[in-house]
C-alpha positions as CSV (number, residue, x, y, z in Angstrom):
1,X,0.0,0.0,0.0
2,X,1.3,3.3,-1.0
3,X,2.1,5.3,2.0
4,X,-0.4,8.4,2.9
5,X,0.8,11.6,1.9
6,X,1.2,14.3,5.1
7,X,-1.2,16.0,5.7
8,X,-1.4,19.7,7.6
9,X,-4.2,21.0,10.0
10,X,-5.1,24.5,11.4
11,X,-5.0,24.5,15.3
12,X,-7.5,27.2,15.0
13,X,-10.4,26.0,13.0
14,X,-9.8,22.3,12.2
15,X,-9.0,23.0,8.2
16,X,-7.1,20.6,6.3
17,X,-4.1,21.7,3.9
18,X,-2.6,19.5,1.4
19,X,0.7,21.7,2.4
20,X,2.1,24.3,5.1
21,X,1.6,27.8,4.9
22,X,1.6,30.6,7.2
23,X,-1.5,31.8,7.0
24,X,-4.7,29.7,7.4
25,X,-7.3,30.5,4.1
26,X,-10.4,28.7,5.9
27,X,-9.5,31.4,9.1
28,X,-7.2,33.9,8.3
29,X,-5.4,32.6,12.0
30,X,-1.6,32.7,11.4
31,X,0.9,30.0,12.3
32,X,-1.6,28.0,13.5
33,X,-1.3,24.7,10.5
34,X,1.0,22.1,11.6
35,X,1.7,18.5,10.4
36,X,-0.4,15.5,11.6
37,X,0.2,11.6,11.2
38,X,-2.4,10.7,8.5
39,X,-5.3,8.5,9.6
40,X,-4.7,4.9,8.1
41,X,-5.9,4.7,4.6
42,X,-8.9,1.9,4.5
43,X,-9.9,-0.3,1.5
44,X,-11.4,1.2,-1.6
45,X,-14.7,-1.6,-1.3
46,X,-15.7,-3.2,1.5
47,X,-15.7,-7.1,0.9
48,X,-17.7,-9.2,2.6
49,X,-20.4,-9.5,4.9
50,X,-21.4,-8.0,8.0
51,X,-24.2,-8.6,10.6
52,X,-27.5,-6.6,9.9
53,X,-28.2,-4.1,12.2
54,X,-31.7,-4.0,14.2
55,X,-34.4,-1.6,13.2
56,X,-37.4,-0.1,14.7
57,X,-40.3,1.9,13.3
58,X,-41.3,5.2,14.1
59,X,-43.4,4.4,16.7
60,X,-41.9,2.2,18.8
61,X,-42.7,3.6,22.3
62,X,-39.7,4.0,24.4
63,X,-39.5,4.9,28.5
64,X,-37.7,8.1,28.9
65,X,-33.9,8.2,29.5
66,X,-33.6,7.9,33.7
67,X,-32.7,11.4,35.4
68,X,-30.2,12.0,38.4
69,X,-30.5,15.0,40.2
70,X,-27.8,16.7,41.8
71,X,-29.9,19.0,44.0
72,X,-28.6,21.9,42.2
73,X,-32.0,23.3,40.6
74,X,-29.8,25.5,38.3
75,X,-27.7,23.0,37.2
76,X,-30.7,20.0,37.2
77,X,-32.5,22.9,34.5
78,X,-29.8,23.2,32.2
79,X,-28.9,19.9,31.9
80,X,-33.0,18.9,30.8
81,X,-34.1,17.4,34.2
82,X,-31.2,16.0,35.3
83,X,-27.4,13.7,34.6
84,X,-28.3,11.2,31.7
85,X,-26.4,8.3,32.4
86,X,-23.7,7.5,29.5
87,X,-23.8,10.8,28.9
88,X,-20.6,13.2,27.4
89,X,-21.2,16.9,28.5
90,X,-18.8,19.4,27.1
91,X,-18.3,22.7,29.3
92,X,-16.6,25.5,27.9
93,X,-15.9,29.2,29.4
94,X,-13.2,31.8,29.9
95,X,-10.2,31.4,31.9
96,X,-10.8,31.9,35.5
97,X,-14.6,32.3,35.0
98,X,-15.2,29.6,37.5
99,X,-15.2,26.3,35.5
100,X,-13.3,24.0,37.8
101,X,-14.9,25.9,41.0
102,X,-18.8,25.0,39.4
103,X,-17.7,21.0,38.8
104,X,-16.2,20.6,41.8
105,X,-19.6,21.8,43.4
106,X,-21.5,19.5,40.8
107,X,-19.4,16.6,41.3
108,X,-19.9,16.8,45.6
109,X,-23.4,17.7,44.8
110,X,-23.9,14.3,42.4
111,X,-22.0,12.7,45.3
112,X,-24.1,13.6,48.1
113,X,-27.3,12.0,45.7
114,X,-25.3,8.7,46.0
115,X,-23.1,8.6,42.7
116,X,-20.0,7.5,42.6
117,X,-18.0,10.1,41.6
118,X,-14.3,10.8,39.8
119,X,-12.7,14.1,39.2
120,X,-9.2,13.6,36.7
121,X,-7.3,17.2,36.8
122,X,-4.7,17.5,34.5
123,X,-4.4,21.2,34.6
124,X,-3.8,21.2,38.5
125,X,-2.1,18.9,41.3
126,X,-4.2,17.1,43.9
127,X,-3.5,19.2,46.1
128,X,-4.8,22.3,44.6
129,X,-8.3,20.7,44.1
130,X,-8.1,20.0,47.7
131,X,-7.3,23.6,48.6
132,X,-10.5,24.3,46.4
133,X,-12.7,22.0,48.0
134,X,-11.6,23.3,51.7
135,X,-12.2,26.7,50.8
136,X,-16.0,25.5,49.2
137,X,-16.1,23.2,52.3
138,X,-16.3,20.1,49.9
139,X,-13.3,18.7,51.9
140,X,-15.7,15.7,53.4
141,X,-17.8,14.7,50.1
142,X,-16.9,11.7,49.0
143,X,-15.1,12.0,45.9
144,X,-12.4,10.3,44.5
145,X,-9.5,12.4,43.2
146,X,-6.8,11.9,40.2
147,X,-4.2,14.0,38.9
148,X,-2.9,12.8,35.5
149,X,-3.1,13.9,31.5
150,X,-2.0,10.5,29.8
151,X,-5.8,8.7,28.6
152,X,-4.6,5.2,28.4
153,X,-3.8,4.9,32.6
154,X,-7.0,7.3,33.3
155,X,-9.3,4.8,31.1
156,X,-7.7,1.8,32.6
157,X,-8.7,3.4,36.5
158,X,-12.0,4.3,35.1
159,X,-12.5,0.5,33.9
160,X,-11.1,-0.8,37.3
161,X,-12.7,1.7,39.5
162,X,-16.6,1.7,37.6
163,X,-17.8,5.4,38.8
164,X,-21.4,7.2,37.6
165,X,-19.8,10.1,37.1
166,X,-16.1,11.8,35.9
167,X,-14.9,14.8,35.4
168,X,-12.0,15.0,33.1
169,X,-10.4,18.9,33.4
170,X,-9.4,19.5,30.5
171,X,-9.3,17.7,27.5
172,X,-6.9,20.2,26.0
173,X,-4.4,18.6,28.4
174,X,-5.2,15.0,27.5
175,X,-3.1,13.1,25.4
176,X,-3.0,9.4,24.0
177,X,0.8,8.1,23.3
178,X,-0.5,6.3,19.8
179,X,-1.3,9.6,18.4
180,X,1.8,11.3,17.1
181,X,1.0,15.2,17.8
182,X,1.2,17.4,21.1
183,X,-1.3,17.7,23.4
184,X,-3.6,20.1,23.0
185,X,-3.5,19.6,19.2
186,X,-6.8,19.0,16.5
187,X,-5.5,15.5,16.5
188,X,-5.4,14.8,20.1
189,X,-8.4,16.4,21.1
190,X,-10.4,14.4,18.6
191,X,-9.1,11.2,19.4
192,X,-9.3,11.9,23.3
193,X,-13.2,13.0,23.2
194,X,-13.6,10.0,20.6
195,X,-12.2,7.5,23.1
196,X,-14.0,9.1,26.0
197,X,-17.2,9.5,24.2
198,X,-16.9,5.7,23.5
199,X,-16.2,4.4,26.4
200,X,-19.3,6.2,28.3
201,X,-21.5,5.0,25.8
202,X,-19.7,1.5,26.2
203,X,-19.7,0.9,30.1
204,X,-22.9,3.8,30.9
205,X,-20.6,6.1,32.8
206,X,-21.3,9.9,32.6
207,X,-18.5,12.0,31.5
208,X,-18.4,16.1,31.9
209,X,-15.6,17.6,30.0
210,X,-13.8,20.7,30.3
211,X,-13.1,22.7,27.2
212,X,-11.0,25.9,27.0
213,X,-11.8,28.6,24.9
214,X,-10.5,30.7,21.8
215,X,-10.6,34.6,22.2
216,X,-13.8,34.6,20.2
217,X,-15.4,32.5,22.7
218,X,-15.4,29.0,21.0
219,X,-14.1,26.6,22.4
220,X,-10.8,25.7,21.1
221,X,-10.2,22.7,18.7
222,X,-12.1,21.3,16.0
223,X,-16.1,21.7,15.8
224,X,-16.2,18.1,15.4
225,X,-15.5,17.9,19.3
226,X,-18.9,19.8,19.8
227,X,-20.9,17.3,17.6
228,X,-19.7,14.3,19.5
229,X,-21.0,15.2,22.6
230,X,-24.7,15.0,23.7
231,X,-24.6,18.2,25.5
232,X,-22.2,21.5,25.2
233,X,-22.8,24.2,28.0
234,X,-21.0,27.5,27.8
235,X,-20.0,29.1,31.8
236,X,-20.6,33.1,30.4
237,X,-20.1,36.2,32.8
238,X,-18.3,39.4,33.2
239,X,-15.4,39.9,35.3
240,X,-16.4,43.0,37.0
241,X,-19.8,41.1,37.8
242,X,-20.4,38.5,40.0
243,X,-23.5,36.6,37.8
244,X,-22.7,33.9,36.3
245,X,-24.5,32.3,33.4
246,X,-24.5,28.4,32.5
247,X,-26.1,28.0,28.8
248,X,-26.9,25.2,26.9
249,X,-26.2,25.8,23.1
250,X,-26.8,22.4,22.6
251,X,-28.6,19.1,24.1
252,X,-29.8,16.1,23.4
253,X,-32.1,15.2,25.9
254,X,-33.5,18.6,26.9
255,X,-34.0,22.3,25.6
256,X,-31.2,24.3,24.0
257,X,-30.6,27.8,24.9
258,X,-31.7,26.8,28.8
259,X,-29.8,28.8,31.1
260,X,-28.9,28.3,34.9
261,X,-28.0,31.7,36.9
262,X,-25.3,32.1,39.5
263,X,-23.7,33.9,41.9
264,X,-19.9,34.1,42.3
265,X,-19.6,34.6,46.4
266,X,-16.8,33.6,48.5
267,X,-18.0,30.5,49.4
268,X,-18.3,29.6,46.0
269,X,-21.5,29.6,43.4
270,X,-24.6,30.4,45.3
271,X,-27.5,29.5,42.8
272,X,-30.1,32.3,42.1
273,X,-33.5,31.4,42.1
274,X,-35.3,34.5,40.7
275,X,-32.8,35.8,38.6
276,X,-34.9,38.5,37.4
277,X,-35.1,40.6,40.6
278,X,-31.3,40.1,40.9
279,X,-31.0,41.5,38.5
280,X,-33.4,44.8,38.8
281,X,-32.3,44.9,42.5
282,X,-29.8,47.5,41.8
283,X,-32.0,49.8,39.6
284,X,-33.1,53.2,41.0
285,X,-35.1,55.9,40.0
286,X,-35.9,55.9,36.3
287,X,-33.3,57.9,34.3
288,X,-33.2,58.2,30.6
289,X,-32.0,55.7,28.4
290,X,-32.9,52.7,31.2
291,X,-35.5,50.4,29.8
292,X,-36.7,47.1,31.1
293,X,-36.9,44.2,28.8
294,X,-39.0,40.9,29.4
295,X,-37.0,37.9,27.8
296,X,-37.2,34.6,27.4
297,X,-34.2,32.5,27.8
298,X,-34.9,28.7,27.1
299,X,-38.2,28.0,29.3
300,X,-37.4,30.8,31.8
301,X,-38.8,34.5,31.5
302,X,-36.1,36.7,32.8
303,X,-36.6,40.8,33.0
304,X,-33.4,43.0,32.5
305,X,-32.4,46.3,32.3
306,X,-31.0,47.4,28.8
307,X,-29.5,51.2,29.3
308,X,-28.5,53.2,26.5
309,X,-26.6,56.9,26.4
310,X,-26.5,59.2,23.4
311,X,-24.1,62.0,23.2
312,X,-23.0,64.6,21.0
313,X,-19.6,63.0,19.0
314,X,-16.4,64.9,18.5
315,X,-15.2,62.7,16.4
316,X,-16.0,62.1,12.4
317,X,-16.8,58.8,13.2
318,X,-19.5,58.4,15.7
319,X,-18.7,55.6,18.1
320,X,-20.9,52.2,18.4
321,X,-20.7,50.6,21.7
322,X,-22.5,47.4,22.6
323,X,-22.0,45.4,25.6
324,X,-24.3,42.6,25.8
325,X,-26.3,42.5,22.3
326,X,-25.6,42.2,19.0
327,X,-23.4,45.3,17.4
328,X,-25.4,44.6,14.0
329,X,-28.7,44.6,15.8
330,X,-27.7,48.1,16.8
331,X,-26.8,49.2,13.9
332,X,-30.2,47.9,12.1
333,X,-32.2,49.5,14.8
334,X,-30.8,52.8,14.2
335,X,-31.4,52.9,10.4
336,X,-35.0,52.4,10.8
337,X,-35.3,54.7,13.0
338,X,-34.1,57.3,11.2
339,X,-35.0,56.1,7.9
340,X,-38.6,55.2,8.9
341,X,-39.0,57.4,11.9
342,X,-37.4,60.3,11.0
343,X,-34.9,60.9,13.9
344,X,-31.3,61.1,13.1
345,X,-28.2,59.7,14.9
346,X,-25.7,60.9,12.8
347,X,-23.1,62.5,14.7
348,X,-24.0,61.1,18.1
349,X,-22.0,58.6,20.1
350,X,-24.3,55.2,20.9
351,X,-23.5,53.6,24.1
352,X,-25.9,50.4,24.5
353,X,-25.5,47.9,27.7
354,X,-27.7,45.0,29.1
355,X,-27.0,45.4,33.2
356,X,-25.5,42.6,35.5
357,X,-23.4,41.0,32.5
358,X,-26.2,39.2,31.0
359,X,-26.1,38.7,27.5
360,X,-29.2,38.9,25.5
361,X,-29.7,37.0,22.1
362,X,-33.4,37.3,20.9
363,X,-35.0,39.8,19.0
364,X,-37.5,40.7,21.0
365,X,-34.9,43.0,22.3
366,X,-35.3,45.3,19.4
367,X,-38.1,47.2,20.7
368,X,-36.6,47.6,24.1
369,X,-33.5,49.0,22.6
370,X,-35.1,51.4,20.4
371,X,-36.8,53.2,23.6
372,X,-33.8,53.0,25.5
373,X,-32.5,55.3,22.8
374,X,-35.4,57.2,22.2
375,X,-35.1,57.8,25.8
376,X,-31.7,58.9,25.7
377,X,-31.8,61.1,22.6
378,X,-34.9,62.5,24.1
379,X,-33.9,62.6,27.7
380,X,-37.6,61.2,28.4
381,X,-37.5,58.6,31.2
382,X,-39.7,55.8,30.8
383,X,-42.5,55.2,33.7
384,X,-40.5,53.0,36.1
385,X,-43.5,50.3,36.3
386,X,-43.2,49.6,32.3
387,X,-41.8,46.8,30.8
388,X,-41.1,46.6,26.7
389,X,-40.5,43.9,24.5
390,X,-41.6,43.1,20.3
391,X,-39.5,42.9,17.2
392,X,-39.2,45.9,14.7
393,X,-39.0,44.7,10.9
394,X,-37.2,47.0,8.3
395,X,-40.5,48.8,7.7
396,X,-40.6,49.7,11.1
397,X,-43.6,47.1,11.9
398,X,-43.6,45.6,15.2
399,X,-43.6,42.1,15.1
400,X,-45.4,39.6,17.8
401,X,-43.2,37.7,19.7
402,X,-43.4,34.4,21.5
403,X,-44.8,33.3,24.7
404,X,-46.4,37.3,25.8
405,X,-48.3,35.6,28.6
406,X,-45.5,34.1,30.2
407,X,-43.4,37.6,30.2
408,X,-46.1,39.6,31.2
409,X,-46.9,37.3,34.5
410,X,-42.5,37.4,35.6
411,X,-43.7,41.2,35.0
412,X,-46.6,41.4,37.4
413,X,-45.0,39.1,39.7
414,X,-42.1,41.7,40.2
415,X,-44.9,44.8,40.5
416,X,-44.7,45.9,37.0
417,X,-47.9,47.5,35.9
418,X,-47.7,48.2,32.6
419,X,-46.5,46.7,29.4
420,X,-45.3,48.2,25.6
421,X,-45.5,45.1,22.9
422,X,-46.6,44.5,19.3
423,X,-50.5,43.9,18.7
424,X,-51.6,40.8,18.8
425,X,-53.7,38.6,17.2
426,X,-55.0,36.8,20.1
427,X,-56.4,38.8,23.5
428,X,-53.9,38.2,26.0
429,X,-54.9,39.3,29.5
430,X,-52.7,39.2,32.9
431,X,-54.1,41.0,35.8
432,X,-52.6,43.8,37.0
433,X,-50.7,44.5,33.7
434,X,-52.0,47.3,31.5
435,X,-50.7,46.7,27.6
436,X,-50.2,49.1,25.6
437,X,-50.2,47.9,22.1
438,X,-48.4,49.5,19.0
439,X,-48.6,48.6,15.7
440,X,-45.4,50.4,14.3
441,X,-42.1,52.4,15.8
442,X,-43.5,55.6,14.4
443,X,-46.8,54.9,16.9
444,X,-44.4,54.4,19.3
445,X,-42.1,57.3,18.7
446,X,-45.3,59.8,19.0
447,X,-47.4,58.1,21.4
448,X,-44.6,57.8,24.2
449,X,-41.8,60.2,23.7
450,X,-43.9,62.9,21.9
451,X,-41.4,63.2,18.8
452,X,-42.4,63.3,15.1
């Protein structure tokens, strides 16, 4: 057989290169493509024949996957319910965001429930993770500790030792001695999740893996990584705020886009039940510019504060500055209101933020923003018992969004009195909620701020 030719990958986004070059075309990243061994080349035809596989129709009924709780309700919500057993969960964040700190929590907490628990560092000695789990007082939950990067001698103790549950910190540091590349490399990462993903789906142990992250906020290695898994959670937060945010971009045995809420403390990560008052605790009197917006993330209504400030520019340029949303969003918001509504930006500095470090994703932002810079521009405070939400279209149409009941009662249930949102088709009632409904931005520009 002739031998494989070399072949070169990028360490950034996984691309493959029939040669080296300094400068990745799939990424623009530069030297980041180095050589890997080739995988062994297989037959052209398969000969002969195998075993036929078993198959099922549609509607064969099948029980639920069986749930663990940890008796972390955060945690239990993001996850779907609860650990699925055989289960590979990938969790990625920032550096010192408080990755290791949330495990080691999970893992005492799974432990207390009556699993038997592992947790492998390879990115720390023993006796660091001890220092951690005094300081969290985990010192007496019974968990078994291992501090080693080579996968072989950590999947031979996992065999031997059986456990529900391991935690393997990181895979970056992981490396298996038949695969000729360094740790940390495309190569290695993929063959370490492969084996680890196999061997949890082989002997029904659940696996949580740590995954470091690129400055975008991926997490770093090949994308492949994320589609071997069943679940991929992202540990988001600021670091000048102590919220923390555990999302689900992707499950297979519960809702994506789920989120748990936390609270970085010196004992650790408190959990936060009603995140939305934590997050309006620290808003005072209404000021221009500070809107309230009622979201949805996953199953959960959460309320918000988005602020905005618009100033005269010195500069040619105006300056954009988003912290929390979408910049483009922004930047579509303001066109329509100056090309639909009539109000100009030009020559204004744009300051938009969503308070507490949350980061907000849906579009029924849009109409929130928009009065938060209405308000700004106008300096017009919004009533201080009014919460907005809707989408706003390129004609300047306000769009119905998704599950209004459910937003208006997390409104009422924080003495909110009043709503702003799209019309809707269907009469939706909440008591003790006034809604104001608005059919376009231009209503909404002359009704509440008074401006043509």
């Amino acid at each position: 057989m002739a031998k494989a030719p070399p072949q070169f990958t990028c360490t950034a986004c996984g691309a493959t290169h029939r040669k080296w070059a300094g400068r990745c075309d799939a990424c623009g990243a530069w030297n980041s493509i180095i050589e890997e061994a080739p995988l062994s080349a297989g037959p052209k035809a398969v000969g002969g024949r195998g075993r036929a596989i078993a198959l099922s129709s549609l509607t064969h009924a099948e029980a639920p996957p069986p749930r663990r709780k940890s008796g972390m309700p955060e945690l239990d919500r993001v996850l779907g319910g609860g650990l699925v057993a055989a289960s590979a969960i990938l969790v990625g964040g920032d550096p010192g965001i408080g990755k290791s700190t949330l495990l080691l929590q999970a893992v005492a907490a799974f432990a207390a429930q009556g699993l038997s628990c592992l947790y492998v560092s390879g990115e720390e000695a023993a006796a660091q993770v001890r220092l951690r789990a005094a300081r969290l007082g985990l010192d007496k939950a019974p968990v078994q500790l291992g501090a080693d990067t080579n996968l072989r001698d950590i999947l031979t103790t996992l065999d031997h030792e059986r456990p529900d549950l391991v935690v393997i910190d990181s895979i970056q540091t992981m490396w298996l001695d038949n695969v000729d590349s360094a740790p940390g490399s495309v190569a290695q990462m993929r063959a370490a999740v492969h084996e680890l993903v196999s061997f949890a789906k082989r002997r029904g142990v659940s696996v949580i893996l740590v995954g470091h992250v690129t400055k975008e906020g991926q997490i770093a290695g090949p994308r492949v990584v994320e589609h071997m898994v069943d679940t991929v959670l992202y540990f988001e937060g600021e670091r000048g705020h102590q919220f923390r945010i555990l999302r689900a971009v992707k499950n297979r045995f519960g809702p994506a886009d789920e989120i748990g809420v936390f609270e970085m403390t010196g004992a650790g990560l408190s959990q936060v039940a009603n995140p939305s008052a934590l997050f309006l605790s620290e808003r005072g009197q209404p000021a221009p510019g500070s809107v309230v917006f009622a979201g949805i993330e996953g199953t959960r209504p959460m309320l918000t504060e988005i602020q905005a400030l618009v100033a005269p520019s010195p500069l040619g340029t105006p300056r954009r500055t988003v912290v929390g949303l979408d910049a483009a969003r922004l930047s579509t918001i303001l066109a329509v209101l100056e090309a639909r509504c009539g109000i100009p930006f030009g020559g204004m500095d744009v300051f938009l933020n969503v308070a507490g470090g949350m980061r907000v994703l849906e579009p029924a932002a849009d109409l929130a923003v928009a009065c938060a810079l209405l308000s700004a521009r106008e300096d017009t405070p919004l009533p201080a018992d009014t919460v907005v939400f809707g989408e706003i279209s390129l004609s300047a149409a306000l769009r119905p969004v998704s599950q209004t009941e459910n937003r208006l009662k997390e409104a009422q249930k924080l003495g909110f009195c009043a709503a702003l949102a799209p019309k809707l088709s269907k009469p939706v009632g909440v008591e003790g909620i006034v809604l104001h409904q608005m059919s376009d931005l231009t209503e909404v520009v002359g009704q509440v701020f008074g401006a043509g």
